[in-house]
C-alpha positions in Angstrom: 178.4 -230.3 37.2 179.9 -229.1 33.9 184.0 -228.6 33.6 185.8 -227.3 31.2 189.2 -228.9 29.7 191.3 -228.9 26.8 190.1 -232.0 24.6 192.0 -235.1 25.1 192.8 -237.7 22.2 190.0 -240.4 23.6 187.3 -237.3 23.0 187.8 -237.6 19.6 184.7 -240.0 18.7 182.3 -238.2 20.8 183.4 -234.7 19.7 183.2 -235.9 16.1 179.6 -237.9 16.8 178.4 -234.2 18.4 179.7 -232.0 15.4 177.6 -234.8 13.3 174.6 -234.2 15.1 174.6 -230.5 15.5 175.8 -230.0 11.9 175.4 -232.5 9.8 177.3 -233.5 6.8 177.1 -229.7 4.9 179.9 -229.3 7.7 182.4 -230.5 5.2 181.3 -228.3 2.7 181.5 -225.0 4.3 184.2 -222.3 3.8 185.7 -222.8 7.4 186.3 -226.3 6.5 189.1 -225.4 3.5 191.1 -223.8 6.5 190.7 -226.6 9.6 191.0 -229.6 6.8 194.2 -231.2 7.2 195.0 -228.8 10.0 195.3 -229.2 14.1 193.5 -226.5 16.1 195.7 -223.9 17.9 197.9 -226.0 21.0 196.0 -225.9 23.9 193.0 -224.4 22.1 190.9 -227.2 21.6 188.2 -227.3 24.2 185.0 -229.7 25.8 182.6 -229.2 28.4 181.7 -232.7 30.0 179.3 -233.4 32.2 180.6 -236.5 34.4 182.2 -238.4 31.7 180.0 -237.6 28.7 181.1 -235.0 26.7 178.6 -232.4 26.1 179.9 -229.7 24.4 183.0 -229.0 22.0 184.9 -225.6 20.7 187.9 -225.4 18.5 190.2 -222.5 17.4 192.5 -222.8 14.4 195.7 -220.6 13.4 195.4 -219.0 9.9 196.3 -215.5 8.3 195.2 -212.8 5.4 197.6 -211.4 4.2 200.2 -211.0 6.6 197.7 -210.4 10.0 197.6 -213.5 12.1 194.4 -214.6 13.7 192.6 -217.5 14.4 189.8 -218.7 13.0 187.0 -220.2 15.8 184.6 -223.2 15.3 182.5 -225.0 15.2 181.0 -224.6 18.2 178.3 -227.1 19.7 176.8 -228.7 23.0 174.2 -231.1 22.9 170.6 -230.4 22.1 169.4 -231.4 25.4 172.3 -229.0 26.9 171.6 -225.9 25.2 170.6 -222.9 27.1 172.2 -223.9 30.5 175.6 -221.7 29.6 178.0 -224.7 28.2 178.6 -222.5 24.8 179.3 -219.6 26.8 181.5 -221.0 29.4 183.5 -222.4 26.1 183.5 -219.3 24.3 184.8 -217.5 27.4 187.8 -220.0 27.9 188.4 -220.3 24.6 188.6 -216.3 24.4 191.1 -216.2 27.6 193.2 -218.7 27.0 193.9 -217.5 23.0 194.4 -214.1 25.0 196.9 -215.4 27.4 198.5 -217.3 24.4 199.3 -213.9 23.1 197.0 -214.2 19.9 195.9 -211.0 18.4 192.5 -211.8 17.1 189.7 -214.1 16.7 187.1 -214.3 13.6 184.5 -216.8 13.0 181.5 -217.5 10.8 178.0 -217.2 13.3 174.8 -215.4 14.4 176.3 -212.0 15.5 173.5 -211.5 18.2 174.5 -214.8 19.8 178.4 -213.8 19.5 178.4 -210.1 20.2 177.7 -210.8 24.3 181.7 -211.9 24.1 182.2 -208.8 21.7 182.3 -210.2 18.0 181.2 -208.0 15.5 181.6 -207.1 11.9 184.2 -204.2 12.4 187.1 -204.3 10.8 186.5 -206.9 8.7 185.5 -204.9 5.6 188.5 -206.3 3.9 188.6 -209.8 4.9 186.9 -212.8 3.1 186.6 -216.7 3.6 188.0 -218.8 1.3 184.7 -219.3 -0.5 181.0 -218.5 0.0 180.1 -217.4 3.3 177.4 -214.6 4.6 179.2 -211.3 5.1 177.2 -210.4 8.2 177.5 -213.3 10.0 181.7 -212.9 9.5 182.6 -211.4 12.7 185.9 -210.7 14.9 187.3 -209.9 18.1 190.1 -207.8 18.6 192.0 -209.7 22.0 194.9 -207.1 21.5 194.5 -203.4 20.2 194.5 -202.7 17.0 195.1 -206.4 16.0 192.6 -206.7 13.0 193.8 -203.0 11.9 194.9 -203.4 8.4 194.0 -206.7 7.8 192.9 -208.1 4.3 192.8 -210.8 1.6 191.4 -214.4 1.8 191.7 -216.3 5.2 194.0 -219.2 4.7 195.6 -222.0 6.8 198.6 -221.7 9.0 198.5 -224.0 11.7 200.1 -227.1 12.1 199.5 -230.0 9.9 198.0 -233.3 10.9 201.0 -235.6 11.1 200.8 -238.1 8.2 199.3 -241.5 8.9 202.4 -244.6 8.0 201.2 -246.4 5.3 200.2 -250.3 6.2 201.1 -252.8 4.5 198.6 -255.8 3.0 199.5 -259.2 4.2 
């Protein structure tokens, strides 16, 4: 049986080991990365699917801004090879998309196959104006209005505002 939580520090090995499989290295080179680099996701928006105690599936959603519309920026998403097609993605996609709402978050836009994404209502409208912070395929740059009217208005570059990654104390050689 599959249930959904918000990720816990001792996932971090097997979300990162996932993310490594599904994507690869060129994870670290794309556009999304320049906004989650340094970066925490969104409190309480960082999401797995386990199944028992393996972790099978993995969805993060990070604050950032153009201009001056807040949104937040979802990905990657992933589940296990051997996982996909029983409903893991969606049932993260869903959560993900309920608890932003209930979080009071305005909007959600993300870099991905718009037929896979438009079943939880991403699309490319109203984001005519808004970019990625370096190359990235204008139709597969979609949103989703969680609030009315949210994404009205919205332009310029996505950048970062979440909260930082705390800094690490330096050691000292013996």
């Amino acid at each position: 049986m599959i249930a959904y939580m918000t990720e816990q520090a001792g996932d971090i090995f097997a979300r990162e080991t996932l993310l490594d499989r599904a994507f690869g290295p060129a994870r670290f080179r794309k556009s999304s990365e320049k906004i989650r680099s340094g970066r925490l996701p969104s409190e309480g928006l960082a999401l797995v699917a386990r199944d028992g105690d393996r972790l099978v599936g993995s969805v993060r959603l990070w604050e950032a801004a153009a201009g001056r519309t807040p949104l937040l920026l979802l990905g990657p998403l992933a589940v296990e090879d051997e996982c996909r097609g029983a409903g893991i993605g969606a049932g993260l996609m869903r959560l993900a998309t309920e608890r932003a709402r209930a979080s009071g978050h305005g909007a959600i836009v993300l870099v991905g196959d718009e037929p896979y994404y438009r079943r939880f209502g991403f699309s490319t409208r109203g984001m005519e104006k808004l970019s990625m912070p370096g190359p990235f395929e204008r139709a597969r740059f979609l949103g989703l209005e969680l609030a009315a009217g949210a994404l009205s208005g919205a332009e310029g570059v996505l950048r970062p505002t979440g909260r930082l990654v705390p800094a690490q104390p330096a050691t000292v050689a013996a």
